[in-house]
C-alpha positions as CSV (number, residue, x, y, z in Angstrom):
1,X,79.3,103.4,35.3
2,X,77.7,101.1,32.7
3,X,74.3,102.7,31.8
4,X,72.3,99.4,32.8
5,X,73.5,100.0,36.1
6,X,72.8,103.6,36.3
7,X,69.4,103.2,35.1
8,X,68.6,99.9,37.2
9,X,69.6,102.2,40.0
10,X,67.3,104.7,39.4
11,X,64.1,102.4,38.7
12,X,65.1,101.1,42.3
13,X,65.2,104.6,43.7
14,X,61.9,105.1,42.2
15,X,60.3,102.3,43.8
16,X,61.3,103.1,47.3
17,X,57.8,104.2,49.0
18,X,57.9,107.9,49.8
19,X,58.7,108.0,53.5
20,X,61.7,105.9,53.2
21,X,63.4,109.1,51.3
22,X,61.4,111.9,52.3
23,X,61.2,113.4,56.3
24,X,58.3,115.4,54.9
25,X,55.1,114.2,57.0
26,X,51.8,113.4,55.6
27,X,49.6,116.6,54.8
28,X,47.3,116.6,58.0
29,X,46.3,119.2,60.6
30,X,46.9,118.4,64.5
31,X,43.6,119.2,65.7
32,X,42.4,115.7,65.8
33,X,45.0,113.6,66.9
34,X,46.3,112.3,70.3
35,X,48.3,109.5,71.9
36,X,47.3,107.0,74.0
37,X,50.0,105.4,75.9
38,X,50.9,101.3,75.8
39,X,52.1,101.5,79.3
40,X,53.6,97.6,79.1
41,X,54.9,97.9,75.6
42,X,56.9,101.9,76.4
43,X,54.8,102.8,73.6
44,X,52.2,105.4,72.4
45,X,49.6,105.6,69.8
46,X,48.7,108.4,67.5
47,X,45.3,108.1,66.9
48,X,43.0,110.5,64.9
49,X,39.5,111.2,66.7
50,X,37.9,112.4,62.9
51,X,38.4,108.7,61.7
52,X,38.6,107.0,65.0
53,X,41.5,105.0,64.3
54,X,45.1,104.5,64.8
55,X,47.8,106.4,62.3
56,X,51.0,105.6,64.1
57,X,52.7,103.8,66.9
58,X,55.9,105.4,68.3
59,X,58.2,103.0,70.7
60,X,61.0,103.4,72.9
61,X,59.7,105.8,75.4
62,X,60.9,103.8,79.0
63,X,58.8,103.2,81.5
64,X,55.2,104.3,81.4
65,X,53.3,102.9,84.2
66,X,52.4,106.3,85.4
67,X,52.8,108.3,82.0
68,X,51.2,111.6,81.1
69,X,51.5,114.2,78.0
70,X,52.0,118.1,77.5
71,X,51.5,119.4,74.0
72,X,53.5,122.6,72.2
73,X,51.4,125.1,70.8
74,X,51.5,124.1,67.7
75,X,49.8,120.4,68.5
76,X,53.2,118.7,67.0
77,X,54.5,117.3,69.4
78,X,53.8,115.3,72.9
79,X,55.8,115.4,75.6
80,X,55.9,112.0,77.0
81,X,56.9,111.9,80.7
82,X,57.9,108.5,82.3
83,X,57.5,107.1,85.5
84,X,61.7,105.9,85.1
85,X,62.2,110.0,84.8
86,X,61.9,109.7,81.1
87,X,61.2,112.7,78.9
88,X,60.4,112.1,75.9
89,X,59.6,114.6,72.6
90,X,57.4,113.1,70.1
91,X,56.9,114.2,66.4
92,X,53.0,113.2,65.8
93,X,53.6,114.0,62.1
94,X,56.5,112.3,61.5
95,X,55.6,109.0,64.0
96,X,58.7,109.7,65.6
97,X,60.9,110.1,68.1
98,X,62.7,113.3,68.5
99,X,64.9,112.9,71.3
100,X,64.4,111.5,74.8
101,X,66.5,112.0,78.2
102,X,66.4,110.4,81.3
103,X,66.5,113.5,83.8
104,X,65.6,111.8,87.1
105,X,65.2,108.2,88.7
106,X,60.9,108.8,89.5
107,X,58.5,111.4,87.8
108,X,55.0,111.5,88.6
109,X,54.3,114.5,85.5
110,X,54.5,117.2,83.6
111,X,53.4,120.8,82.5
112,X,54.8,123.2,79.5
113,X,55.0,127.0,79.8
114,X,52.5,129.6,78.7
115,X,54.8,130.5,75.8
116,X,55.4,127.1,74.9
117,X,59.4,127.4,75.5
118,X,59.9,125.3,79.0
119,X,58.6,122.1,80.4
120,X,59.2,121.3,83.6
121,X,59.1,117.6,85.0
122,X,58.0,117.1,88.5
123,X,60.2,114.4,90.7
124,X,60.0,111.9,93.2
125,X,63.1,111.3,93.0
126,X,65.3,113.2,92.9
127,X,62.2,115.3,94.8
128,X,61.8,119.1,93.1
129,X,60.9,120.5,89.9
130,X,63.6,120.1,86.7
131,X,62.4,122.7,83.9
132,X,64.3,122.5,80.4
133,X,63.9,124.4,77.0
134,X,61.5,122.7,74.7
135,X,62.7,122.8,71.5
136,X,66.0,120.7,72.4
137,X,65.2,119.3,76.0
138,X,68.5,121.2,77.5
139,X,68.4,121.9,81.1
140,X,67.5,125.6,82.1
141,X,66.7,124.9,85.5
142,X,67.1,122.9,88.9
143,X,64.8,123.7,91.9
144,X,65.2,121.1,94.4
145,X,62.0,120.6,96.7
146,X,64.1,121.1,100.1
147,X,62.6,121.4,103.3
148,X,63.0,120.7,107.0
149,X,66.7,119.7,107.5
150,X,67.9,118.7,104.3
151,X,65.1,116.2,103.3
152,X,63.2,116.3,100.0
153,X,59.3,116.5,99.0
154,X,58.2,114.4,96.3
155,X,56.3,116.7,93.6
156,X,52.6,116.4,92.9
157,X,49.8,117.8,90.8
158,X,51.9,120.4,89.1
159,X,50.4,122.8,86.2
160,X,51.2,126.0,84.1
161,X,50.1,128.9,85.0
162,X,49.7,132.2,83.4
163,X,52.7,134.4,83.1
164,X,54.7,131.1,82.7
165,X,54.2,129.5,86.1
166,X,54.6,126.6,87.4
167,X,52.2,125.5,90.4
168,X,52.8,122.2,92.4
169,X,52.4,120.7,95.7
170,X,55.3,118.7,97.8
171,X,53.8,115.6,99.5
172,X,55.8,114.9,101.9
173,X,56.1,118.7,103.0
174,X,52.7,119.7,103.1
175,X,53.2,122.7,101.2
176,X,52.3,124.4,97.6
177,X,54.9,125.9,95.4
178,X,54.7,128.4,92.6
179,X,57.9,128.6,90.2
180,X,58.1,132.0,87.9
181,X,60.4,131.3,85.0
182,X,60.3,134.1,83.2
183,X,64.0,134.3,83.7
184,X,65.0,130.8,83.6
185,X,68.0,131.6,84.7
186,X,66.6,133.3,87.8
187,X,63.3,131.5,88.8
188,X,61.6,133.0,91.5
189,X,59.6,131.1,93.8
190,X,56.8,131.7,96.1
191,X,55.8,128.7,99.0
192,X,52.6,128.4,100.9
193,X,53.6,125.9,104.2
194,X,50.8,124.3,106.1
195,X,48.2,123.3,103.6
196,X,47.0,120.3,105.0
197,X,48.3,116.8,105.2
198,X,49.7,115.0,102.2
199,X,48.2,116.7,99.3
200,X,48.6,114.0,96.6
201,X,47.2,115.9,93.7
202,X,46.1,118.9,91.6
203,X,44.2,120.4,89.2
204,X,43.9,124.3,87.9
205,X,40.5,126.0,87.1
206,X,39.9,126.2,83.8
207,X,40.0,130.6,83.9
208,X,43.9,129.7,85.8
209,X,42.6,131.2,88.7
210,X,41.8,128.6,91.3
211,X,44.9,125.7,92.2
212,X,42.9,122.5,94.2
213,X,45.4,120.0,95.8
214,X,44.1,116.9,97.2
215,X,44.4,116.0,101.0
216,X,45.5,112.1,101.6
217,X,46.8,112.7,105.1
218,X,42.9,114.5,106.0
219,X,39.4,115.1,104.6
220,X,39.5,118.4,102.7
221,X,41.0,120.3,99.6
222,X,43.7,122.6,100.0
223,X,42.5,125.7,98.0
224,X,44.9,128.5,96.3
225,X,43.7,132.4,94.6
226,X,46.6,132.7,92.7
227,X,45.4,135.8,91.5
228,X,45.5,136.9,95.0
229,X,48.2,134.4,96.5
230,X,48.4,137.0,99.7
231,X,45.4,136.0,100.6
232,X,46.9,132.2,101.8
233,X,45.9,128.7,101.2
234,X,42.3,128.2,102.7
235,X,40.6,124.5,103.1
236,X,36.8,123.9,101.4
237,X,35.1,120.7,102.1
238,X,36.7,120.1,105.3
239,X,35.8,116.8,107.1
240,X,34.1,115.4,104.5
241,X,33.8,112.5,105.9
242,X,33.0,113.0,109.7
243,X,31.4,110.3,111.7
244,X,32.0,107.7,109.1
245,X,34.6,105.2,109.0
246,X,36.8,105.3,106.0
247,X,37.0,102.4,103.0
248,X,40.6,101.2,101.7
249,X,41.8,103.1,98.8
250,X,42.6,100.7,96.1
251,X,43.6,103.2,93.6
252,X,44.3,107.3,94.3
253,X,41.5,109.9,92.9
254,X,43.1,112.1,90.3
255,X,41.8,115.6,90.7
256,X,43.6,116.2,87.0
257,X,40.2,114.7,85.8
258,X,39.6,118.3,85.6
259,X,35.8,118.4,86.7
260,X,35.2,121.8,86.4
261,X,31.3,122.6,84.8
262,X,29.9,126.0,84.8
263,X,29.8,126.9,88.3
264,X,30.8,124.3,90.0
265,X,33.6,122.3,90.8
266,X,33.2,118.0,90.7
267,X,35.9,116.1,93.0
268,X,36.2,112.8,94.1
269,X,36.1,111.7,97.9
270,X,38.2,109.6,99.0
271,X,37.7,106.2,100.6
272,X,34.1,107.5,99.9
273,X,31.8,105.8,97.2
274,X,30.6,109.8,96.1
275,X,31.3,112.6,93.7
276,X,31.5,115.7,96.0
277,X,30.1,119.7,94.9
278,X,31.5,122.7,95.4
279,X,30.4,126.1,93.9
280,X,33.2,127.9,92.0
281,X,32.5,131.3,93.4
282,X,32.5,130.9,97.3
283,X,33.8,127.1,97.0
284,X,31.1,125.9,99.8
285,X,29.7,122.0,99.2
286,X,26.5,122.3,97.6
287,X,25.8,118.5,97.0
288,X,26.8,114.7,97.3
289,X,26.4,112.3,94.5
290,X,26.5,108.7,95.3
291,X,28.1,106.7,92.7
292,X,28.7,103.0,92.0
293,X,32.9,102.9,93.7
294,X,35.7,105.1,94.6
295,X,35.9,107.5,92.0
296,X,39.1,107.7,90.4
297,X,38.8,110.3,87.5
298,X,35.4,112.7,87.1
299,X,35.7,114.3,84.2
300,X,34.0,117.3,82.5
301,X,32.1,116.8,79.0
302,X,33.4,120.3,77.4
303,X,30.1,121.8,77.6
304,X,29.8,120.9,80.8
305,X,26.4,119.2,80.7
306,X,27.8,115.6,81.8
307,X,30.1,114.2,84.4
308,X,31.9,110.7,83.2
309,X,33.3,109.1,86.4
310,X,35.4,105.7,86.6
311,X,36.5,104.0,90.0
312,X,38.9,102.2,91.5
313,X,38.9,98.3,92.0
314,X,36.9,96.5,93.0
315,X,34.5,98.4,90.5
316,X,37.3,99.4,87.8
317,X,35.0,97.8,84.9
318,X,32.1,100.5,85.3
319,X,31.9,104.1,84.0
320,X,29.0,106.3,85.5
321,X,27.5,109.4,83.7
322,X,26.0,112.5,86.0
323,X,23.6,114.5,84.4
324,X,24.7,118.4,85.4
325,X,21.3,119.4,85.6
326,X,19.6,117.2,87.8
327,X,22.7,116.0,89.5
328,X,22.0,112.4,89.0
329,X,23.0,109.4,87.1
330,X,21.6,108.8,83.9
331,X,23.9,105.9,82.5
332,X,25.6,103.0,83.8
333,X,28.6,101.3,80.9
334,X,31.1,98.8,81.1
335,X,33.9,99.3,78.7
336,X,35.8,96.5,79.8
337,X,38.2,95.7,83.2
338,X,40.1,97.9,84.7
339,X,39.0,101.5,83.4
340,X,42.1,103.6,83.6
341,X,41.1,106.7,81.6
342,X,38.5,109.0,79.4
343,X,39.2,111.7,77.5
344,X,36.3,113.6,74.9
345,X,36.9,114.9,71.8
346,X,37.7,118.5,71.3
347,X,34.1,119.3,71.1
348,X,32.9,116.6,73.1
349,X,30.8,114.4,71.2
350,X,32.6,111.2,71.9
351,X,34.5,109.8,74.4
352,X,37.7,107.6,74.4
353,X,38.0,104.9,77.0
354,X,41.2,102.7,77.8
355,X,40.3,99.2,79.3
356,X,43.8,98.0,80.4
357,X,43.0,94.2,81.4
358,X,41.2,93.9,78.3
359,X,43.6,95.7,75.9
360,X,41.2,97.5,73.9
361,X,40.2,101.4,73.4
362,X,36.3,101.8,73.2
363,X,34.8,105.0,72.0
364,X,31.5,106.2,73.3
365,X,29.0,108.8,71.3
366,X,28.2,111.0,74.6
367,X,24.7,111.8,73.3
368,X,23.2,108.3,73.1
369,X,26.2,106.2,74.8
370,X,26.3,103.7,72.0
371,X,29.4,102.3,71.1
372,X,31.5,104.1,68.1
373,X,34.4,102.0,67.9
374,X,36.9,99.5,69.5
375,X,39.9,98.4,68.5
376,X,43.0,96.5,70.8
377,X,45.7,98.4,72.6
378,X,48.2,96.7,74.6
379,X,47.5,97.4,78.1
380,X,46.1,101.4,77.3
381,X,46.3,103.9,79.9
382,X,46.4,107.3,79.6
383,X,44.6,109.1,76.5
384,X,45.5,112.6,75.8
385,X,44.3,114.8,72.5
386,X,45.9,117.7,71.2
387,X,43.6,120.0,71.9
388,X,45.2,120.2,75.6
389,X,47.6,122.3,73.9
390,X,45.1,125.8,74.2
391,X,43.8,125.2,77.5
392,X,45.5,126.2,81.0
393,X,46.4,123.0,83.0
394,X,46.7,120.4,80.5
């Protein structure tokens, strides 16, 4: 080969940028990124919460009208889970795709071991939990949510549990599940029948202790000791609502907003324009707090001293803010239309906002409320930040 050729060759080789020859991903920790997902567009953002901006956009990931995320325990990658019963591994490093499957026809979420090696994807269809091994997606195991005679339960508000669990609730049976996988091969299962009607969600203390599941079908919460699971599923705030006539629900609560501060527990009512409290040690209702809508997500600042609420439509442009200590609302914002989301920073001193009719993520400092940043996003929904990897639940 002539050596004009050989060394024109080389100059080109040299002017390549780096990550079109090299796999090796740009020196950075985890700890302060996320995604946020682009339901319309199948597509996620990684975003860094130090510089409050986007570093990468990751496509292909199906149908994410309904789309949460499980982390490994390293913080690499996101587990993307579709509403089209896509699963979906995510380098955040890289910006990539790792691999994705399509392992049923409709999921409503996700959870990843204690160890880190399974993730488990619960169905509507077909209805049960699908668990496989997390470094490769392969299929370790199939447990169908039968009941009755023959039918199957869509799968709700599932969560890891300690001693790699799986905890869950099937809709349409009225019942709670807890998968063991220890031995994948052999999962164990324990069921809990007669809950309450149509439990449509769920959330797990942050200790892994307590398992809430939302009632649709009836006023109440379905409430689980799984560290005493003998003991049987009790109900706390029963008839909530009594005497009062009910308001359409535009838009389900989700009791994943995790709204768990020091000693008490912070859950939205449904068809009811209030924040209900419970105590976490003998779970009795110790207050109301009116608010401006149906609350949708009520979230826990990580130090517990604020509650950030958002709210179904009609009133899906506002975000209220409860003060823990006196119970009341202190600020009133409006991000933009149709709230979908919040998530805080690791330590709490901002919070992330998706506005999905406006296409834009807005980023509130929760000591002052003024506004940190804002940038577009085509219709955002969910936001989730690594730092859901080290806590029980997420």
């Amino acid at each position: 080969m002539p050596k004009t050729l050989l060394l024109g060759l080389w100059m080109l080789f040299l002017s390549w940028p780096p990550l079109a020859w090299s796999t090796e991903p740009t020196l950075r920790g985890t700890g302060d990124l996320g995604v946020i997902i682009e339901r319309s567009a199948g597509r996620v953002l990684i975003v860094s919460t130090s510089s409050n901006s986007i570093v990468g956009r990751v496509d292909g990931l199906g149908d994410l009208s309904h789309a949460s995320v499980v982390y490994s325990r390293d913080q690499r990658y996101a587990y993307v889970f579709g509403r089209d019963g896509g699963l979906s591994k995510v380098d955040i490093l890289r910006g990539m795709l790792e691999k994705r499957i399509v392992q049923g026809g409709n999921s409503i979420g996700g959870a990843i071991s204690q160890d880190g090696r399974l993730v488990a994807v619960a169905n509507y269809e077909p209805g049960g939990l699908k668990v496989f091994a997390a470094d490769t997606l392969e299929p370790v195991a199939d447990i169908p949510a039968a009941y009755g005679d023959g039918k199957r339960s869509k799968v709700v508000g599932i969560a890891d549990l300690p001693g790699d669990r799986f905890i869950y609730s099937l809709f349409d049976a009225d019942q709670i599940w807890i998968a063991d996988l220890r031995d994948p091969k052999s999962p164990k299962v324990e069921k809990f029948n007669n809950i309450g009607k149509a439990p449509y969600d769920g959330l797990v203390t942050p200790d892994g202790r307590y398992y809430l599941a939302g009632l649709f079908g009836e006023d109440g919460i379905a409430l689980l000791d799984t560290w005493q699971p003998q003991q049987g599923v009790k109900r706390i705030l029963a008839n909530y609502g009594q005497g009062e006539e009910k308001l359409p629900v535009y838009k389900m609560p989700h009791l994943r907003g995790w709204a768990v501060a020091g000693h008490h527990a912070y859950l939205p009512a449904i068809g009811r324009h209030e924040v209900l409290v419970t105590d976490t040690i003998n779970w009795k209702e110790t207050a109301r707090i009116p608010v401006r809508g149906q609350p949708v997500f009520v979230v826990a600042r990580p130090d517990g001293r604020q509650i950030w609420v958002n709210f179904a439509f009609p009133d899906n442009g506002f975000v209220q803010v409860i003060d823990t200590l006196t119970g009341r609302i202190v600020q009133t914002l409006e991000p933009g239309k149709a709230v979908l989301h919040l998530e805080f920073t690791p330590r709490g001193e901002a919070v992330w906002i998706s506005a999905r009719d406006d296409n834009k993520i807005v980023v509130y400092d929760t000591a002052n409320f003024a506004k940190r940043a804002e940038w577009p996003a085509e219709s955002p929904s969910g936001i989730f930040f690594t730092s859901r990897a080290h806590r029980i639940g997420f």
